[in-house]
C-alpha positions as CSV (number, residue, x, y, z in Angstrom):
1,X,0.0,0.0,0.0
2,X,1.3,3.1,-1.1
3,X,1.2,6.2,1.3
4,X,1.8,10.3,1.3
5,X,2.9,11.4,4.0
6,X,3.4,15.6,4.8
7,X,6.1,15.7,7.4
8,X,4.1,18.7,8.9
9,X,0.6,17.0,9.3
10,X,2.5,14.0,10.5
11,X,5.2,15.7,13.0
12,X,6.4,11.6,14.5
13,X,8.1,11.3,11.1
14,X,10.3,14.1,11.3
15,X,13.1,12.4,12.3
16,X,12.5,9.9,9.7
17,X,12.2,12.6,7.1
18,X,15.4,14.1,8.4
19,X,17.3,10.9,7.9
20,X,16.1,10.3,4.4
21,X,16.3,13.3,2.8
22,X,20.0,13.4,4.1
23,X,20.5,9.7,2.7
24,X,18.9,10.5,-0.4
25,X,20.7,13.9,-1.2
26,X,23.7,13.1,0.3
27,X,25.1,16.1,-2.2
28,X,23.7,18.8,0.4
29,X,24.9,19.6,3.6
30,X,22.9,17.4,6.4
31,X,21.9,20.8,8.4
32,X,19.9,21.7,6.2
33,X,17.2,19.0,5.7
34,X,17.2,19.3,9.6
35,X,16.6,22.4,10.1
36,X,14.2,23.2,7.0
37,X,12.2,20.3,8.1
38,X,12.4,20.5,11.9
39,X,11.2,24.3,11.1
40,X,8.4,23.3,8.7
41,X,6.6,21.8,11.3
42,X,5.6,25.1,13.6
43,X,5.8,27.7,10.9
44,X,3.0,29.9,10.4
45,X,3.1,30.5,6.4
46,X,2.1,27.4,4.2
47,X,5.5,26.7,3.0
48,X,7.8,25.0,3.1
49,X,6.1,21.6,3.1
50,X,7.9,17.8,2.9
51,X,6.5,14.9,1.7
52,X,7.5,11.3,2.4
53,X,6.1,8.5,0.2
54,X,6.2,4.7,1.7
55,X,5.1,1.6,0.7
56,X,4.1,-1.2,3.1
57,X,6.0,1.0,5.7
58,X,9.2,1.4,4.0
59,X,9.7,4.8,2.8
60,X,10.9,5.0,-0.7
61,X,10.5,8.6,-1.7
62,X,10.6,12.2,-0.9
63,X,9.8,15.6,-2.4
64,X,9.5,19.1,-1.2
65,X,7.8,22.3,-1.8
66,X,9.8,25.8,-0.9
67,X,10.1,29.0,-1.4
68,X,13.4,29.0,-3.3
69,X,15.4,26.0,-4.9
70,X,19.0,28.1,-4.6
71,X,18.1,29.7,-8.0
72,X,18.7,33.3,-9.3
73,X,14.4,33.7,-10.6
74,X,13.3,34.6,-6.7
75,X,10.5,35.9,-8.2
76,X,9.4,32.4,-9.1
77,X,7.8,30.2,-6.3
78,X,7.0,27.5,-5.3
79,X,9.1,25.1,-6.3
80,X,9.0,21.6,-6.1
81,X,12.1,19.9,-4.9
82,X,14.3,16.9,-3.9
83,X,12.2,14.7,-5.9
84,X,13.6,11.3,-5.3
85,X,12.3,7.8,-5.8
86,X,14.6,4.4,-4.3
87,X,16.5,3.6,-7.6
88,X,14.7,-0.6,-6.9
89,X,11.3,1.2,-6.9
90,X,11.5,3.6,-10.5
91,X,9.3,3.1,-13.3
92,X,6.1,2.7,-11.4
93,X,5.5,6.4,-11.7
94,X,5.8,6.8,-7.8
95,X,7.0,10.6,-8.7
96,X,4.2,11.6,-10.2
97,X,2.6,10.7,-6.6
98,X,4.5,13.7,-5.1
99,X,4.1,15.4,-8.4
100,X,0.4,15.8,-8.0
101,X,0.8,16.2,-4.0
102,X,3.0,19.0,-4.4
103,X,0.6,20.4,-7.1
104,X,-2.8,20.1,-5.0
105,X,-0.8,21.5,-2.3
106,X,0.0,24.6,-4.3
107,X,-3.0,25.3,-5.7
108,X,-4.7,24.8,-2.5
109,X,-2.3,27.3,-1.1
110,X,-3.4,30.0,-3.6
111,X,-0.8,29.5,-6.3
112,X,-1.0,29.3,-10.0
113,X,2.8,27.8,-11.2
114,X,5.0,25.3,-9.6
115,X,8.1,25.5,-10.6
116,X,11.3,23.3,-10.6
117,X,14.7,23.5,-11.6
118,X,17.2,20.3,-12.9
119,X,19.1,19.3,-15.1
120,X,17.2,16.5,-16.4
121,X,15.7,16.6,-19.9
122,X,12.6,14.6,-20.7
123,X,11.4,13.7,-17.5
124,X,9.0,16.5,-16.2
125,X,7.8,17.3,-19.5
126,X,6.2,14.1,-19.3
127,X,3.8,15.7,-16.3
128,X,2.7,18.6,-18.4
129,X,5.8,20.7,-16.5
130,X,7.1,23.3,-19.8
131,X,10.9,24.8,-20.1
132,X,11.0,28.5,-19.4
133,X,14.4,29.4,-19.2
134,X,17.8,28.8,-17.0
135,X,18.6,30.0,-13.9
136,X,21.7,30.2,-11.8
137,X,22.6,28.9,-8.7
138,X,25.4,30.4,-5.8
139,X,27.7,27.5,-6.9
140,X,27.8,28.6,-10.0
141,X,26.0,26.4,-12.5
142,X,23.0,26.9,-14.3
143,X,20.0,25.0,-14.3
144,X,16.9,24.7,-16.3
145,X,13.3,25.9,-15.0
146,X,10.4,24.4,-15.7
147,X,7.1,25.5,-14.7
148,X,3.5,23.7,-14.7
149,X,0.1,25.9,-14.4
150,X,-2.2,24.7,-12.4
């Protein structure tokens, strides 16, 4: 059985979520999955917001929805991100799970984009998302945006 989970509604996995997202994006400095989520749980503003997916009680994936993805077009928001799926559990279109979460979330939340930024070519186009453009990050690469009404 296959289960959403928002770390905020559902503070008891916050340490789980913690844990995860640092396995899973092992790229990105621990503290910050800690703090972000520990934080999302008692702010007052809608976002940010982390989901969890698991499957008979095993989680295999994650997603979140923020305010900025460390991109230059702060004028763009929200933004999914740290999409991430167990590599033994892809292609059974788990993502498009968070996908739609993170969508309904956003519209629910008053918004009419989401937007994300990779580097991956092919994939979100496949859930409606469109290429608008590149953005920049502080590292200094470039990624592409892509953007979804909803």
């Amino acid at each position: 059985m296959l289960k959403i989970i928002s770390v905020r509604n559902t503070p008891e996995y916050k340490e789980k979520a913690i844990q995860y997202l640092q396995e899973s994006w092992s790229e990105v400095l621990p503290i910050i999955y800690e703090d972000c989520i520990t934080n999302c749980i008692t702010a007052k503003q809608e976002l940010p917001q982390w989901y969890l997916l698991e499957k008979n009680d095993v989680l295999i994936g994650c997603a979140g929805l923020i305010t900025n993805d460390f991109i230059s077009r702060m004028d763009l928001y929200p933004w999914l991100c740290a999409l991430f799926i167990d590599e033994k559990h892809r292609g059974n279109h788990y993502s498009s799970l968070l996908i739609e979460k993170a969508k309904e979330d956003s519209k629910h939340f008053g918004f009419k984009h989401l937007n994300l930024c990779t580097e991956l070519v092919g994939f979100y186009e496949k859930y409606g998302f469109e290429y608008i453009g590149n953005g920049y990050h502080p590292w200094e690469e470039e990624s592409r945006i892509y953007q979804i009404k909803l």
